[in-house]
C-alpha positions as CSV (number, residue, x, y, z in Angstrom):
1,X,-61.7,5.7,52.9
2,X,-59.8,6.5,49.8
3,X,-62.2,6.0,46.9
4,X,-61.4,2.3,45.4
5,X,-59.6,1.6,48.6
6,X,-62.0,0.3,50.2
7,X,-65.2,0.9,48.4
8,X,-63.7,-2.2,46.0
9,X,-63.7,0.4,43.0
10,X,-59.6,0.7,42.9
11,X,-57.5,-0.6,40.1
12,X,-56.2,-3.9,41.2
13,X,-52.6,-3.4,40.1
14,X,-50.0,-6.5,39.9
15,X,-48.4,-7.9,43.5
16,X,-45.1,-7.6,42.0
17,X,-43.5,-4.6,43.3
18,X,-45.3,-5.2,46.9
19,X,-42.5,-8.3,46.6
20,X,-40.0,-6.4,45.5
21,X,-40.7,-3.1,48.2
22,X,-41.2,-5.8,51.1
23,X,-38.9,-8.7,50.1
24,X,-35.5,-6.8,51.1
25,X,-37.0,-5.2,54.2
26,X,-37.8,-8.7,55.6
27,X,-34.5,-10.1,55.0
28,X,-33.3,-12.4,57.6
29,X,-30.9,-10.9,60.6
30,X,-29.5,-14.3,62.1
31,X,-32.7,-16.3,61.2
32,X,-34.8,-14.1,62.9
33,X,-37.0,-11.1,61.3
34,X,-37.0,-8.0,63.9
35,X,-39.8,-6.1,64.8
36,X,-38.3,-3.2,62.9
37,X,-38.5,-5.6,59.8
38,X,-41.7,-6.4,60.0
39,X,-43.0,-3.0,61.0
40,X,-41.2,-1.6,58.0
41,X,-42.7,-4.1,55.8
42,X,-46.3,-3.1,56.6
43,X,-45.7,0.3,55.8
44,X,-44.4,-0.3,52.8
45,X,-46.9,-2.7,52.1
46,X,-50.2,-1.0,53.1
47,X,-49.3,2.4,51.6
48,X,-48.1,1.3,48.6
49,X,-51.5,-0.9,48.5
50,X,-53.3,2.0,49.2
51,X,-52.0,4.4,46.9
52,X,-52.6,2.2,44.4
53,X,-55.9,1.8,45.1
54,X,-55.7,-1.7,45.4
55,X,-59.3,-3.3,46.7
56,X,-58.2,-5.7,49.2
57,X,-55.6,-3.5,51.7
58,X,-59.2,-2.5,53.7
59,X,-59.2,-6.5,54.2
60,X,-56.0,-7.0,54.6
61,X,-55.5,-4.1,57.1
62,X,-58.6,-5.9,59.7
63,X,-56.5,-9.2,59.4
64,X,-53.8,-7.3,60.4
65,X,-55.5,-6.1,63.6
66,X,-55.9,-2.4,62.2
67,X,-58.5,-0.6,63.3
68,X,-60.1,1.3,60.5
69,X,-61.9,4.9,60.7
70,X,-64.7,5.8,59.4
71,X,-63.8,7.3,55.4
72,X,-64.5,10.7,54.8
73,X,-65.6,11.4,50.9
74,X,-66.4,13.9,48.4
75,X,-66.3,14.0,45.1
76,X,-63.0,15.2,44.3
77,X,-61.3,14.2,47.9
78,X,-61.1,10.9,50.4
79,X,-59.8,10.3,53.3
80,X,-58.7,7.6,55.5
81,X,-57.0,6.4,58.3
82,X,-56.3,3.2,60.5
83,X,-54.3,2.4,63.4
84,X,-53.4,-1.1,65.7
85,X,-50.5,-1.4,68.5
86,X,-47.4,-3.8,67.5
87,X,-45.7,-5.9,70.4
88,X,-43.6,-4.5,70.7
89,X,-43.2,-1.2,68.8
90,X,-46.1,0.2,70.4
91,X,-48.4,2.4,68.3
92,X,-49.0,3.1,64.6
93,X,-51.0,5.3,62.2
94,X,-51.5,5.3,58.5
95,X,-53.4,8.2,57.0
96,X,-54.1,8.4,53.7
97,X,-56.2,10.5,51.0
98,X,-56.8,11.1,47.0
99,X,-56.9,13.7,45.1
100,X,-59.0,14.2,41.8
101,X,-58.1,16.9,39.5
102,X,-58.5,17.5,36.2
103,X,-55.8,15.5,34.4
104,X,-54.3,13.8,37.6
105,X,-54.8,12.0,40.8
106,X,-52.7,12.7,43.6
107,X,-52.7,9.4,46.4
108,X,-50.6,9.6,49.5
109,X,-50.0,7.3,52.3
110,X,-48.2,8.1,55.6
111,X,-47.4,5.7,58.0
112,X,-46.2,6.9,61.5
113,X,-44.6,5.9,65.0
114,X,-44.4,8.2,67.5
115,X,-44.0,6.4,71.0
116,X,-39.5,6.1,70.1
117,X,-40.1,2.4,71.4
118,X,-37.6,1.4,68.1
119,X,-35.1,3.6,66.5
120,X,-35.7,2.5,62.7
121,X,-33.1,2.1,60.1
122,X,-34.0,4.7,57.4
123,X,-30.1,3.5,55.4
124,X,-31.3,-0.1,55.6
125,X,-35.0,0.7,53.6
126,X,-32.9,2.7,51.1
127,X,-31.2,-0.9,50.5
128,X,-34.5,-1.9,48.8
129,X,-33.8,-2.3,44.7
130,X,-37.1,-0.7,43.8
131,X,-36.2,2.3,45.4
132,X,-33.6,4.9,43.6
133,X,-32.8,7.8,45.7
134,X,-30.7,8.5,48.9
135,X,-30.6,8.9,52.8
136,X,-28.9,12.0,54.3
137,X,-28.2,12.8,58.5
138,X,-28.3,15.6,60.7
139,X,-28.5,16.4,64.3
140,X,-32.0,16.3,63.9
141,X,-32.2,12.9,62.5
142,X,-31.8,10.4,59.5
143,X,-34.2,11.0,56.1
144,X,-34.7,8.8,52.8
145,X,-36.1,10.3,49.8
146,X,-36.6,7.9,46.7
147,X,-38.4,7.2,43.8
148,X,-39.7,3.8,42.3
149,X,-38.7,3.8,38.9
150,X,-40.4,0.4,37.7
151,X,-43.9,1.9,38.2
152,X,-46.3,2.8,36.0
153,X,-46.6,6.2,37.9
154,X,-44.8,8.3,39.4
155,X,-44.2,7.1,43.0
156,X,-42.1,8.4,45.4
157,X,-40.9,7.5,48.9
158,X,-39.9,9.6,52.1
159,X,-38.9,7.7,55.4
160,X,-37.9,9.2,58.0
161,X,-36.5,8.9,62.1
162,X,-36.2,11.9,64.6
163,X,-36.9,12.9,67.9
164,X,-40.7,12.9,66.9
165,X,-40.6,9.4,66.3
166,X,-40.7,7.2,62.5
167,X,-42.6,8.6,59.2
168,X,-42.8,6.1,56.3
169,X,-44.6,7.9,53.4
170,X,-45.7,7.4,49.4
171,X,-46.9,9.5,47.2
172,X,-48.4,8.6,43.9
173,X,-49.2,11.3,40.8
174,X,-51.1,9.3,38.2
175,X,-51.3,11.2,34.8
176,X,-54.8,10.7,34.1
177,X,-53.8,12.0,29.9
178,X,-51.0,9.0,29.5
């Protein structure tokens, strides 16, 4: 899997802004948290862990129930991908890789849904206070773009609903010169 993902070589970076991506998502709705919620949640949770590089998500993901690939490495690439059913929700896919260049590494995260069992929210993760962006509609569907602007790197979000089913993506450019 991604180099340091799962090979326990990552940067462990501080739990903080998992709380702050996940803690509005799991907000109560009548004392209950939906399935959306908590789907939501995990993908915010796991890719942000994994762009990160954060050594425990490989753990984390198994307790979950996620059923992880084999990695694919080289050198300058990595690869990885998982996937588990929620009940309900039905199926789900996180794909990830990194990037080594010169004077940058490029992480990225996608998280998707494609069996249209739940019609997700993309306005209510744009709610989140670590996230500074916007949502727009069309025909076609509802998108978020945003950006995390208390992290160390630059981190941006895309979430998104259509006919195709639900995308919940990160991408992280770390400036390897700062």
């Amino acid at each position: 899997m991604i180099r340091g993902v799962f090979a326990k070589s990552a940067i462990v970076c501080a739990a903080l802004f998992v709380g702050l991506m996940a803690a509005p998502v799991l907000a109560k709705t009548k004392g209950n948290t939906t399935t959306e919620d908590r789907i939501v949640a995990d993908a915010g949770k796991f890719c942000l862990e994994i762009v990160r590089e954060e050594d425990k998500v490989g753990d984390e993901l198994q307790a979950d129930g996620w059923e992880l690939d084999s990695p694919y490495g080289r050198t300058f690439y990595d690869e990885a991908s998982a996937s588990r059913i929620y009940e309900p929700g039905g199926a789900a896919y996180i794909w990830s890789f990194r990037e080594e260049y010169p004077n940058h590494v490029i992480t990225y995260c996608s998280f998707d849904m494609n069996d249209g069992e739940i019609d997700f929210d993309i306005a209510k993760i744009g709610e989140n206070p670590a996230l500074s962006g916007h949502v727009e509609w069309d025909e076609m569907g509802e998108y978020g773009s945003w950006q995390m602007p208390g992290e160390d790197h630059l981190t941006l979000v895309h979430a998104f609903q259509d006919a195709e089913g639900f995308r919940y993506q990160i991408t992280r450019i770390v400036d390897l010169k700062k």
